[in-house]
C-alpha positions as CSV (number, residue, x, y, z in Angstrom):
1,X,167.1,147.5,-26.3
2,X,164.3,150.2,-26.8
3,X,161.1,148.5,-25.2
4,X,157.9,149.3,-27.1
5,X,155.6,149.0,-23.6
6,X,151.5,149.3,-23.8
7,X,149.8,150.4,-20.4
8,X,149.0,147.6,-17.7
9,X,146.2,149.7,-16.4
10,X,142.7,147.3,-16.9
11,X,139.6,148.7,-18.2
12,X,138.0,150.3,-15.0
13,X,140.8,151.5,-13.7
14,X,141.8,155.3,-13.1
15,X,144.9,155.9,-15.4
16,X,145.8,158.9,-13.5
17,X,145.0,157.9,-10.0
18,X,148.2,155.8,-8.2
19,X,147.6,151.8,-9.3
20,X,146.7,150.0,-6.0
21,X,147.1,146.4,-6.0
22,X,146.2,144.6,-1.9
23,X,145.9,141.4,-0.8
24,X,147.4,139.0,1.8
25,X,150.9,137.6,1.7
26,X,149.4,134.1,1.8
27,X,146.0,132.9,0.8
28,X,145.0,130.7,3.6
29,X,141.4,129.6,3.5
30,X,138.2,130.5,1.5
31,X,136.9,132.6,4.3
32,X,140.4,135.1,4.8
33,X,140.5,135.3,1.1
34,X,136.8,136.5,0.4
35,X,136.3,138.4,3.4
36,X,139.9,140.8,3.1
37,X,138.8,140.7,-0.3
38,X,135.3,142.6,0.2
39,X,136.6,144.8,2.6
40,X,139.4,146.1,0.4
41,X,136.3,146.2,-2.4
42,X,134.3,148.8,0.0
43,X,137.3,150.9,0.3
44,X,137.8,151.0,-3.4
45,X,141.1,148.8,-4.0
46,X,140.4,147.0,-7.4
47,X,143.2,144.9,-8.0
48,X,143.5,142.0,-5.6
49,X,146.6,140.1,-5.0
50,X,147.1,136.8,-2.7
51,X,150.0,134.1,-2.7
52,X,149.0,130.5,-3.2
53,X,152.5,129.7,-3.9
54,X,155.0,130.4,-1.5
55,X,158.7,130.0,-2.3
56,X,160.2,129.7,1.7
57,X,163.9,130.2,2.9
58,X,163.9,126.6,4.5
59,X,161.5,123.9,4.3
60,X,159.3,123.2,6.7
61,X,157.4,126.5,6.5
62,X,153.9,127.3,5.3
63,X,154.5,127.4,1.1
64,X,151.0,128.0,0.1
65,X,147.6,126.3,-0.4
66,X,148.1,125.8,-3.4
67,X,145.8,125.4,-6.6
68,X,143.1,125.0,-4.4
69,X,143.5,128.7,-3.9
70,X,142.7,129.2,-7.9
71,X,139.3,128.9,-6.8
72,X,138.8,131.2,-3.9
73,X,140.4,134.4,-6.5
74,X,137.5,133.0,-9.1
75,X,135.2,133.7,-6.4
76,X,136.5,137.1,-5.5
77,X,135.9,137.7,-9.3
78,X,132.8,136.7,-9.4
79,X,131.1,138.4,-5.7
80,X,133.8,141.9,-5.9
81,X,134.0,142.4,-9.4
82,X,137.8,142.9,-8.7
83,X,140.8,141.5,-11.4
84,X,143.4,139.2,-9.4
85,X,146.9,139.1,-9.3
86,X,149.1,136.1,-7.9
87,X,153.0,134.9,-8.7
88,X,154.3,132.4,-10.9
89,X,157.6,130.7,-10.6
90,X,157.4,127.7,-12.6
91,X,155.6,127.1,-16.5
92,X,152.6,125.4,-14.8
93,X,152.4,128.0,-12.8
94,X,151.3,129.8,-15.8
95,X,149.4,127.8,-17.5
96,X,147.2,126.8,-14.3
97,X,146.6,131.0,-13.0
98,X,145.8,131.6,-16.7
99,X,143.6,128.5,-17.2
100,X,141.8,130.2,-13.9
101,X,141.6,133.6,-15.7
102,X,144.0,135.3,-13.1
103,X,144.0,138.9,-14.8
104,X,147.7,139.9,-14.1
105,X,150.5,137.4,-12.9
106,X,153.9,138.7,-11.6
107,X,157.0,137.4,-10.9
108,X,159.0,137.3,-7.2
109,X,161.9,138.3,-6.1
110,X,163.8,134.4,-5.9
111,X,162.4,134.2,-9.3
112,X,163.9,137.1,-10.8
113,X,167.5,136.0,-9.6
114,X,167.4,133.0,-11.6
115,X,167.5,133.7,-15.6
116,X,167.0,129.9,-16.3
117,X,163.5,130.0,-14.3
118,X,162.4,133.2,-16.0
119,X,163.2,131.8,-19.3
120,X,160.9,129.1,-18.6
121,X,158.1,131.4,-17.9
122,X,158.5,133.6,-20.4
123,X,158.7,130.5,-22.9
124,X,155.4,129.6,-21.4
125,X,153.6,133.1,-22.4
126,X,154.7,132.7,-25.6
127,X,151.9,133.9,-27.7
128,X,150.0,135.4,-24.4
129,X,148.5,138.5,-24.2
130,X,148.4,139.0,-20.1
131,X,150.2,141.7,-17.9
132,X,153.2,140.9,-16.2
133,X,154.9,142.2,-13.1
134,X,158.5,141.7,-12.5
135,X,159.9,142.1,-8.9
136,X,163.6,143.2,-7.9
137,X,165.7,140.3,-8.0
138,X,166.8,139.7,-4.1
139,X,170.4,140.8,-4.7
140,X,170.8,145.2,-6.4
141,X,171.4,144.0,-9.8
142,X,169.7,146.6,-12.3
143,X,171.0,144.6,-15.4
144,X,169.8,141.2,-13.9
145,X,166.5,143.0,-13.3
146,X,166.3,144.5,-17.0
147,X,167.0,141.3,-17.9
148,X,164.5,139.6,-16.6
149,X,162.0,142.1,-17.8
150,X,163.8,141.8,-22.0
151,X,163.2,137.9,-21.7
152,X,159.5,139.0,-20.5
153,X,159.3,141.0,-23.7
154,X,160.9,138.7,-26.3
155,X,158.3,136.5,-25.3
156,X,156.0,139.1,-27.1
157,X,154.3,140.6,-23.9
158,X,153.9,144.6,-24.2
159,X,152.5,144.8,-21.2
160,X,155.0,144.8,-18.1
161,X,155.4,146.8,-15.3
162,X,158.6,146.8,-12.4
163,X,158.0,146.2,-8.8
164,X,160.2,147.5,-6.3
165,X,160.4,145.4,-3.2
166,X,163.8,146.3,-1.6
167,X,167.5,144.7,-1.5
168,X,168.6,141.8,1.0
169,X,171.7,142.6,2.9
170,X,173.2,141.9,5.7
171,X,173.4,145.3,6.9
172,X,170.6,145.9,9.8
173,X,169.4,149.3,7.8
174,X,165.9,149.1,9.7
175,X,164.3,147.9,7.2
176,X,163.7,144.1,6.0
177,X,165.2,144.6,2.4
178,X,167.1,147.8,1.7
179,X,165.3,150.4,-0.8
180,X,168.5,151.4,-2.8
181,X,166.3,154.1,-4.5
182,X,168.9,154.8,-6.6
183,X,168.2,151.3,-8.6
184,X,164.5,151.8,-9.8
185,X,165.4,155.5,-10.1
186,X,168.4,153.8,-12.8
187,X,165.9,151.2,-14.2
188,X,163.2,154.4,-14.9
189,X,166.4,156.4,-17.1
190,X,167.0,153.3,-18.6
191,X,163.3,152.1,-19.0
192,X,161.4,155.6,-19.3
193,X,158.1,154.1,-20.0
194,X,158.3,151.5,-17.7
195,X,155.9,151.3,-14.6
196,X,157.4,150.9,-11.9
197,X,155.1,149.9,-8.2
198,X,156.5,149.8,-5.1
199,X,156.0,146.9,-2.4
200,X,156.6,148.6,0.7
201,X,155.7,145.4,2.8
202,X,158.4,144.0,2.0
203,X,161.3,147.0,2.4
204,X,159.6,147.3,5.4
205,X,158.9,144.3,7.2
206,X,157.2,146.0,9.6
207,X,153.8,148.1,9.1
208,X,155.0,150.9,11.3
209,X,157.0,151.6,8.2
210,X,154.7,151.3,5.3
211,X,153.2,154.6,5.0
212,X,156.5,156.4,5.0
213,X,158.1,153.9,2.2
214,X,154.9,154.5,0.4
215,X,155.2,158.4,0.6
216,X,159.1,158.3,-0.7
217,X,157.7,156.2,-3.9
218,X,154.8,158.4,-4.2
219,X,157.5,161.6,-4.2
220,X,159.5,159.8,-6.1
221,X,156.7,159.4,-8.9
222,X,156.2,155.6,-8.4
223,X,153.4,154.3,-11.3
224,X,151.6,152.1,-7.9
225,X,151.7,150.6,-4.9
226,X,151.8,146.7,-3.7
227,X,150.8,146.4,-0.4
228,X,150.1,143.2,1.9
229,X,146.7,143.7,3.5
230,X,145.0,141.0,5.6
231,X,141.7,140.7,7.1
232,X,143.4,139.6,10.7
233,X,147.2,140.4,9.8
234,X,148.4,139.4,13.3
235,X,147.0,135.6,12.7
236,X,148.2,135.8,9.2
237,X,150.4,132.2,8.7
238,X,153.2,134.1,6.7
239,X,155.0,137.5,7.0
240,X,152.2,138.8,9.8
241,X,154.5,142.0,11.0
242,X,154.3,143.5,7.4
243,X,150.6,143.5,6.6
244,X,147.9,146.0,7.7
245,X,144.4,145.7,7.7
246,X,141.9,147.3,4.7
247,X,140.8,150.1,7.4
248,X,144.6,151.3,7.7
249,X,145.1,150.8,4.4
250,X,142.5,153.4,3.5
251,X,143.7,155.7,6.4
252,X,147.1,155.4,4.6
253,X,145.3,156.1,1.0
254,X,143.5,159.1,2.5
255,X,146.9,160.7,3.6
256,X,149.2,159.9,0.9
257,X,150.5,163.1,-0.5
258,X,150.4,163.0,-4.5
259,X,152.6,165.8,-6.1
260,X,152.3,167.9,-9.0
261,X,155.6,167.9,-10.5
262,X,154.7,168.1,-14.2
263,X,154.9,171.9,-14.4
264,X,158.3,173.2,-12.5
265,X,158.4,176.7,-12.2
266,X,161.0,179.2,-13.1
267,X,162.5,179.6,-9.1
268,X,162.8,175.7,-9.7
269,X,164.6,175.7,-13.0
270,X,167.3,178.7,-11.1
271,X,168.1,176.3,-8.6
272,X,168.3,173.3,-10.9
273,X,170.8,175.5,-12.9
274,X,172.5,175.9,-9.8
275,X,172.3,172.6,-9.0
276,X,174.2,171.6,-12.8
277,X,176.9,174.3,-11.9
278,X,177.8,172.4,-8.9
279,X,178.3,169.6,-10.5
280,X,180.2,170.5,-13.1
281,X,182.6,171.9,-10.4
282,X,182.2,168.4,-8.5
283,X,183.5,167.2,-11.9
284,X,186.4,169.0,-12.5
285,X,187.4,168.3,-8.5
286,X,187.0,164.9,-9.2
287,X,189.0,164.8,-12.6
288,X,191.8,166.5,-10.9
289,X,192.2,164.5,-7.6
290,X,192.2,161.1,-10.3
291,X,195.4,163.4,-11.6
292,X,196.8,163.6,-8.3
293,X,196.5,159.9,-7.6
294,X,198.0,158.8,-10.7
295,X,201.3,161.2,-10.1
296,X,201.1,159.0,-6.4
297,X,201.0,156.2,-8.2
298,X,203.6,156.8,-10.7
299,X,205.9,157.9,-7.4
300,X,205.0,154.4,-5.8
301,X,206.2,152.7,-8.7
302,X,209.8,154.3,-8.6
303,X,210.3,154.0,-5.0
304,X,209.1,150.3,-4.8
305,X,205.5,150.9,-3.3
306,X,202.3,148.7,-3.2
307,X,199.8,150.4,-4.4
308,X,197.6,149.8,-1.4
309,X,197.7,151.5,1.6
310,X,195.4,150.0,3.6
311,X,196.2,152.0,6.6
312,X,196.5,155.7,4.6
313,X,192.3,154.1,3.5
314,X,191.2,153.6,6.9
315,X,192.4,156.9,8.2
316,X,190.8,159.1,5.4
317,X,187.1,156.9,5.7
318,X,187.1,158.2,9.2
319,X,188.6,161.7,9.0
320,X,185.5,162.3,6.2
321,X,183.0,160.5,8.0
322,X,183.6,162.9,11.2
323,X,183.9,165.9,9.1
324,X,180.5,165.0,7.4
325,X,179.0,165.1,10.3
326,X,180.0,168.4,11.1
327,X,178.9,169.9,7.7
328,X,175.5,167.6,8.6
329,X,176.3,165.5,5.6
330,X,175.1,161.8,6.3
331,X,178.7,159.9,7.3
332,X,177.6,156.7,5.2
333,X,176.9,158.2,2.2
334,X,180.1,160.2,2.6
335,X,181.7,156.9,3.1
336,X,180.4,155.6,0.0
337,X,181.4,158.7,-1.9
338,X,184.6,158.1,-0.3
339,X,184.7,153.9,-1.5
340,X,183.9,154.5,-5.0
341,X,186.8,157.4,-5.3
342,X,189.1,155.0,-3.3
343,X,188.2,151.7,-5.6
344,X,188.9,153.8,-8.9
345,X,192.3,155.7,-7.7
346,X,193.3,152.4,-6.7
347,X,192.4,151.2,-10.2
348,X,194.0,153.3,-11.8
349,X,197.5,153.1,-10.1
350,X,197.4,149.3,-11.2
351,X,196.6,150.4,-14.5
352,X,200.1,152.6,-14.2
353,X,202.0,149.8,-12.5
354,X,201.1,147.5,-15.8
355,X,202.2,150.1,-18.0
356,X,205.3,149.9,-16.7
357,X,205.9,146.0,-16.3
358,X,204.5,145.9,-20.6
359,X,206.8,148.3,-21.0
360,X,209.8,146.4,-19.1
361,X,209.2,143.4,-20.7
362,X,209.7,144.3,-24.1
């Protein structure tokens, strides 16, 4: 489905310049919300996010003030001249953050997951003419994250832009959501003119790690940045370790790195020609060892084999994974390499072993 997108950047706004949207996770009172929101005004942030309602793991925890909250963005309007930007996760949602002339509205992460509650919302903008921001859903599912964004557009809204915010897993990476680069890097192929931000609070989870998420996006030609900024983060009542304050936010603005990578130059295009070569040759190495594993598997079949080898698997994973650290290769990439070769030679032996048992039983 081609996706006919018009730009989410308001009038005011650089077009060229990264889009920076910062706010706390939580609004909590009038006072936090006006006063983080002036400060991020004086260092020139003009899109101002803030949670009012909070979807939480378990109950019991702080889930937001609120509609109340409604008010304290009008005010932030009205005294900073900045637009506003909240989530929605239910049709009243919507129609209460519109009926408060929110500017842009966006859609979490817990949202995203569910196609039943993003049906609901995008029923309710039927006929709307307000930009939308779609998160990752929580789990790395690039079609349930396009699909979240083609409901968003059959709704009749043009413009939508992607927000990165990381992967859950239960993997202890370092991070409090796994990046997975390689998904919004997909979603962009699939999606070329599609903006895509990046939430480095939350891949982070701690602020240690925000400017250095923020670079990667920023290298890897990211559209913006969403990024959790509190007046006092360390009294903030929700998700305190990830914010920063407007004064490091700046100091981060001031030293992100912005590349030029519209005009490659000719030593660039060699080494991307040598780059195609190589994988070409990875290609042809890959297409012959799938040979080679279908002659095992045909040899399995005729000497009574399963097809599985579970010990022959775990043996290879950790010969590769020692000899990519010797050719300083990272050992888990090499292991997934190593996974996905595994999972389709394997595949493919069934697919000989049922070639065999149709032919037998005919």
């Amino acid at each position: 489905m081609e996706l006919q997108l018009e730009s989410i950047v308001l009038p005011g706004i650089d077009p060229v310049c990264p889009l920076m949207i910062a706010g706390p996770c939580s609004a909590e009172t009038e006072e936090q919300v006006v006063s983080t929101a002036v400060e991020l005004a004086s260092v020139g942030v003009r899109i101002f996010r803030a949670g009012i309602w909070k979807p939480r793991t378990k109950p019991g925890g702080f889930e937001g003030i609120g509609s109340e909250g409604l008010g304290w963005l009008k005010r932030v309007k009205r005294e900073t001249g900045m637009y506003t930007t909240i989530e929605v996760a239910t049709r009243n949602h919507v129609f209460d953050a519109l009926k408060a002339g929110i500017d842009i509205l966006w859609m979490g992460a817990r949202t995203v997951v569910n196609p039943f509650a993003v049906q609901e919302i995008a029923d309710s903008l039927s006929g709307m003419d307000v930009p939308v921001l779609i998160k990752n859903p929580v789990n790395p599912d690039l079609e349930l994250w396009i699909g979240a964004i083609e409901r968003i557009y059959r709704a009749g809204i043009r413009r939508i832009g992607a927000v990165h915010r990381g992967f859950s897993s239960y993997e202890n990476k370092g991070y409090r959501n796994t990046p997975h680069w390689q998904i919004p890097i997909e979603l962009r192929r699939r999606i070329p003119n599609l903006p895509i931000l990046c939430d480095p609070s939350h891949i982070a989870g701690n602020r240690e790690l925000i400017h250095s998420l923020a670079q990667q996006a920023m290298d890897l030609k990211f559209d913006g940045l969403l990024i959790e900024v509190h007046c006092s983060p360390d009294k903030a009542w929700s998700d305190a370790k990830q914010q920063i304050t407007p004064k490091q936010l700046k100091q981060l603005l001031d030293t992100l790195i912005i590349r030029d990578t519209d005009h490659p130059s000719e030593d660039l295009a060699d080494l991307r020609n040598k780059i195609d070569g190589i994988d070409d040759q990875l290609l042809s190495l890959l297409a012959s060892r799938m040979q080679v594993a279908e002659e095992i598997g045909r040899y399995k079949k005729a000497n009574n084999m399963p097809v599985l080898q579970t010990t022959r698997y775990g043996q290879i994973i950790e010969q590769k994974s020692e000899m990519a650290k010797s050719m300083k290769l990272n050992p888990d990439f090499i292991k997934e390499i190593m996974k996905q070769i595994h999972e389709e030679s394997v595949r493919r032996q069934m697919d000989i072993m049922n070639i065999n048992q149709t032919e037998n039983s005919k």
